[in-house]
Short mmCIF file of the C-alpha atoms (twelve columns), coordinates in Angstrom:
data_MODEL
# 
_entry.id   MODEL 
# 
loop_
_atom_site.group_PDB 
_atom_site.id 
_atom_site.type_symbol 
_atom_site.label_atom_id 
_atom_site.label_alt_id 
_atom_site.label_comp_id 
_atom_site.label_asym_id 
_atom_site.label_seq_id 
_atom_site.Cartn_x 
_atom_site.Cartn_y 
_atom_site.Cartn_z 
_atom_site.pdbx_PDB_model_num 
ATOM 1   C CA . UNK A 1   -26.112 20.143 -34.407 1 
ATOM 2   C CA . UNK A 2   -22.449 21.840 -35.061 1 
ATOM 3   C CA . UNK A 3   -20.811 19.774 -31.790 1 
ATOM 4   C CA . UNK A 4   -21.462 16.882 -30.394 1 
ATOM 5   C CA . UNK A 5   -23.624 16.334 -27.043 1 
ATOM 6   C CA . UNK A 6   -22.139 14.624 -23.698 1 
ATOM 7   C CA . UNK A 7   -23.067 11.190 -22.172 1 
ATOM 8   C CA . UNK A 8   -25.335 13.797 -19.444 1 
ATOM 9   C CA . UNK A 9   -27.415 15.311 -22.462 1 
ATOM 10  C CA . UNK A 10  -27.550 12.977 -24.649 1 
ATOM 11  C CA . UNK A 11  -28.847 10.972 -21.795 1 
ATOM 12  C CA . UNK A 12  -31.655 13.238 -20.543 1 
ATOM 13  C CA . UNK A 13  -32.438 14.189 -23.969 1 
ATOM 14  C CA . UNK A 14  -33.253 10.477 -24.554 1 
ATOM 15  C CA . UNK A 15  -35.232 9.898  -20.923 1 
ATOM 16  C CA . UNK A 16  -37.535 13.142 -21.714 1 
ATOM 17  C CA . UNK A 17  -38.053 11.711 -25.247 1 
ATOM 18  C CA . UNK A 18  -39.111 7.854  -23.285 1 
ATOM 19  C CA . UNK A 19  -41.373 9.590  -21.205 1 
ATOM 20  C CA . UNK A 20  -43.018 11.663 -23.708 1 
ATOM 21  C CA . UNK A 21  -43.665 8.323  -25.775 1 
ATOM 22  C CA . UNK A 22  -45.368 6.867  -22.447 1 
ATOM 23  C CA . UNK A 23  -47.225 10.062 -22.733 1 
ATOM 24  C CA . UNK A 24  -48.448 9.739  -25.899 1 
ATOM 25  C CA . UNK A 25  -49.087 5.799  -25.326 1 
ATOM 26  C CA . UNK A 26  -51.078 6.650  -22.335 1 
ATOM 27  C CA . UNK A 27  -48.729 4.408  -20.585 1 
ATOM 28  C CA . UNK A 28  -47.837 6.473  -17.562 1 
ATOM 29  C CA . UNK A 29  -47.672 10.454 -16.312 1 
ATOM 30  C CA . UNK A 30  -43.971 9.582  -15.257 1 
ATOM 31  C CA . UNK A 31  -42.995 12.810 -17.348 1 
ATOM 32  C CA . UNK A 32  -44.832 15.293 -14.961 1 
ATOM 33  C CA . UNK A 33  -43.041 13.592 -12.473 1 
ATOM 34  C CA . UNK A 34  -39.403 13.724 -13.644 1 
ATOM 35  C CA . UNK A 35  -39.660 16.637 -16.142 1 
ATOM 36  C CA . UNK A 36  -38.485 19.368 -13.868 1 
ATOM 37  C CA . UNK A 37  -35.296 17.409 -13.172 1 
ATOM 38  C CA . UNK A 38  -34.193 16.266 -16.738 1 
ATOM 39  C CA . UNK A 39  -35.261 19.812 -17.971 1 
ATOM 40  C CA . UNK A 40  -32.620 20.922 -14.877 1 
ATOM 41  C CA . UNK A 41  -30.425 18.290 -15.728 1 
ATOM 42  C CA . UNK A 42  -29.871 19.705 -19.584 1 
ATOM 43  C CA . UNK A 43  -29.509 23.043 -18.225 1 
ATOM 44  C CA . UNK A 44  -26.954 22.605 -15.547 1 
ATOM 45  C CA . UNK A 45  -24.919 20.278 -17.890 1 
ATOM 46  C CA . UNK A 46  -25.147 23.549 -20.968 1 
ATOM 47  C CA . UNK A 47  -27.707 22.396 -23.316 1 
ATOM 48  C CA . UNK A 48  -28.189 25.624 -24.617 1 
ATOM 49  C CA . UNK A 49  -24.415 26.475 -25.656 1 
ATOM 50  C CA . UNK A 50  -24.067 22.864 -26.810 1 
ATOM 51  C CA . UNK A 51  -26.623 22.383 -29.223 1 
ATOM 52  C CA . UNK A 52  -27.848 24.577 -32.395 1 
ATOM 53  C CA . UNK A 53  -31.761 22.774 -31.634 1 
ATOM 54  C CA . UNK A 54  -34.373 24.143 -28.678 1 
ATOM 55  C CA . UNK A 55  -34.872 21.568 -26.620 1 
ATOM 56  C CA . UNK A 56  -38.170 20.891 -28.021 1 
ATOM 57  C CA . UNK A 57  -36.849 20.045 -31.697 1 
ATOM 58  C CA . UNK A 58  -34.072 18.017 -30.145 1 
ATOM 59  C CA . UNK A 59  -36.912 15.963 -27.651 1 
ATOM 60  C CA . UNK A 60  -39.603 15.922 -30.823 1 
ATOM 61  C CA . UNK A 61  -36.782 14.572 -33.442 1 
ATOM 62  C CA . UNK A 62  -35.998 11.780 -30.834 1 
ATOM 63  C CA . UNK A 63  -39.984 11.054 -30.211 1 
ATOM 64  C CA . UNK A 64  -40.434 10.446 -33.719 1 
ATOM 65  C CA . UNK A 65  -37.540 8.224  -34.066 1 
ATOM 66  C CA . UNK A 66  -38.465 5.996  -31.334 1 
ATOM 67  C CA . UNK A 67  -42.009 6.024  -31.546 1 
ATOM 68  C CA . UNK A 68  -43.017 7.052  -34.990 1 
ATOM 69  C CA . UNK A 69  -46.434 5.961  -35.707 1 
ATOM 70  C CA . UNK A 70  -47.865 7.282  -32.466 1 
ATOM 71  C CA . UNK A 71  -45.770 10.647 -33.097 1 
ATOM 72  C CA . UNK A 72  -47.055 10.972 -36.352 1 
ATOM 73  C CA . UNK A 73  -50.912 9.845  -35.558 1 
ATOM 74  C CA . UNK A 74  -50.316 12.250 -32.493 1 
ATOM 75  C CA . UNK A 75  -48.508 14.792 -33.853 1 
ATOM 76  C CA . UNK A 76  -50.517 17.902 -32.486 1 
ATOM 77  C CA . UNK A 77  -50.292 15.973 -28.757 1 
ATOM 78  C CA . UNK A 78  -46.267 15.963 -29.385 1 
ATOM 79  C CA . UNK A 79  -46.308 19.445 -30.077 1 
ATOM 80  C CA . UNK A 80  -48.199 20.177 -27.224 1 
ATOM 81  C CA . UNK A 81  -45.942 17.942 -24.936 1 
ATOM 82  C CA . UNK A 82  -43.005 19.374 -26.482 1 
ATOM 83  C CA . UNK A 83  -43.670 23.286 -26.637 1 
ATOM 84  C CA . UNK A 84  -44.312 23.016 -22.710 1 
ATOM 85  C CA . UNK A 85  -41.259 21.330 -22.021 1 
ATOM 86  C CA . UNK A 86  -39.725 24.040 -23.495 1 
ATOM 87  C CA . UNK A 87  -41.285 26.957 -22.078 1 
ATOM 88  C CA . UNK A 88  -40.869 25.263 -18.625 1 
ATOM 89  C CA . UNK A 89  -36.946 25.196 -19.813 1 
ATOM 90  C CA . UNK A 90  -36.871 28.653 -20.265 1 
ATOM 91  C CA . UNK A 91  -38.445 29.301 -17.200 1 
ATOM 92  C CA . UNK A 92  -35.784 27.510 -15.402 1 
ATOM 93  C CA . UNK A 93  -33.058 29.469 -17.887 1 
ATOM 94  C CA . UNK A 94  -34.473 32.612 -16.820 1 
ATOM 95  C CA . UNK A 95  -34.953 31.727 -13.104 1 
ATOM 96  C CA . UNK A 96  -31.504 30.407 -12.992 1 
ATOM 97  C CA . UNK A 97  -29.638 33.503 -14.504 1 
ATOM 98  C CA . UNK A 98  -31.703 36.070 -12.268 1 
ATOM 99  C CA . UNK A 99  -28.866 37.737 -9.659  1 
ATOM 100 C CA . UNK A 100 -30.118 37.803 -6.520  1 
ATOM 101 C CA . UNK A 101 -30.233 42.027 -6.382  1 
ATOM 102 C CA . UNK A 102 -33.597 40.803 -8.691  1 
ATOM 103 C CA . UNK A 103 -35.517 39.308 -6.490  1 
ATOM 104 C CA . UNK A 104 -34.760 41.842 -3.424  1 
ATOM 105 C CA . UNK A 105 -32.452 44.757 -2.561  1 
ATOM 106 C CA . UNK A 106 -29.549 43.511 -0.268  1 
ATOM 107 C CA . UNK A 107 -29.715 42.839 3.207   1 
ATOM 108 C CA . UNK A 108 -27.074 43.503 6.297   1 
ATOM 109 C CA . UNK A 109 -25.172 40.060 7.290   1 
ATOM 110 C CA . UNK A 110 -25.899 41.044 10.552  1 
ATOM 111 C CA . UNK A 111 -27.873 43.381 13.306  1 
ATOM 112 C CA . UNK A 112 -24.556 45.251 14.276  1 
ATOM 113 C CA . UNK A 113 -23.765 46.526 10.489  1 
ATOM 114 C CA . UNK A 114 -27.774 47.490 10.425  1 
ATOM 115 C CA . UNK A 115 -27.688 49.688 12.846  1 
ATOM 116 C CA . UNK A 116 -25.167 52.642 13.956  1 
ATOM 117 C CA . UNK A 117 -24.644 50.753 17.099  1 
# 
């Protein structure tokens, strides 16, 4: 990593890595639960112009440093874990960027600049 990571990532970075631990401890599905709004989190707060790592090597380094022997016994599960977390990231990138001329052409404010009336 060339810079260093706010409180606000570094923070969510180390909850998603927690919950995927629980995940691989069969200690809880709080991840499927709070996922969507750490993986948010990271995004609104610039993960991806703040860090040289994917979200998923920056989660998966963290795993294995707090829970290393079940990361390691488990490693194909934390791959797993990890690769979806990241595709559901860049879902959320891509969703996020779309302008809203994407989704559907442009509508009149109002029925008077609609019609000729």
């Amino acid at each position: 990593m060339s810079q260093e990571l706010n409180p606000q990532l570094e923070q969510a970075l180390d909850e998603l890595a927690d919950l995927v631990c629980q995940s691989l401890k069969n200690e809880g599905d709080d991840l499927v639960h709070r996922q969507d709004g750490l993986l948010k989190t990271l995004l609104m707060s610039g993960h991806q112009w703040k860090s040289d790592e994917t979200v998923m090597t920056e989660v998966e380094r963290r795993v294995k440093d707090r829970c290393g022997d079940t990361a390691m016994h488990r490693n194909g599960e934390l791959t797993a874990l990890t690769s979806r977390l990241s595709q559901k990231f860049e879902s959320l990138q891509r969703w996020e960027s779309k302008s809203p001329s994407e989704d559907s052409p442009a509508k009149p404010a109002n029925i008077s600049s609609a019609t000729d009336a």
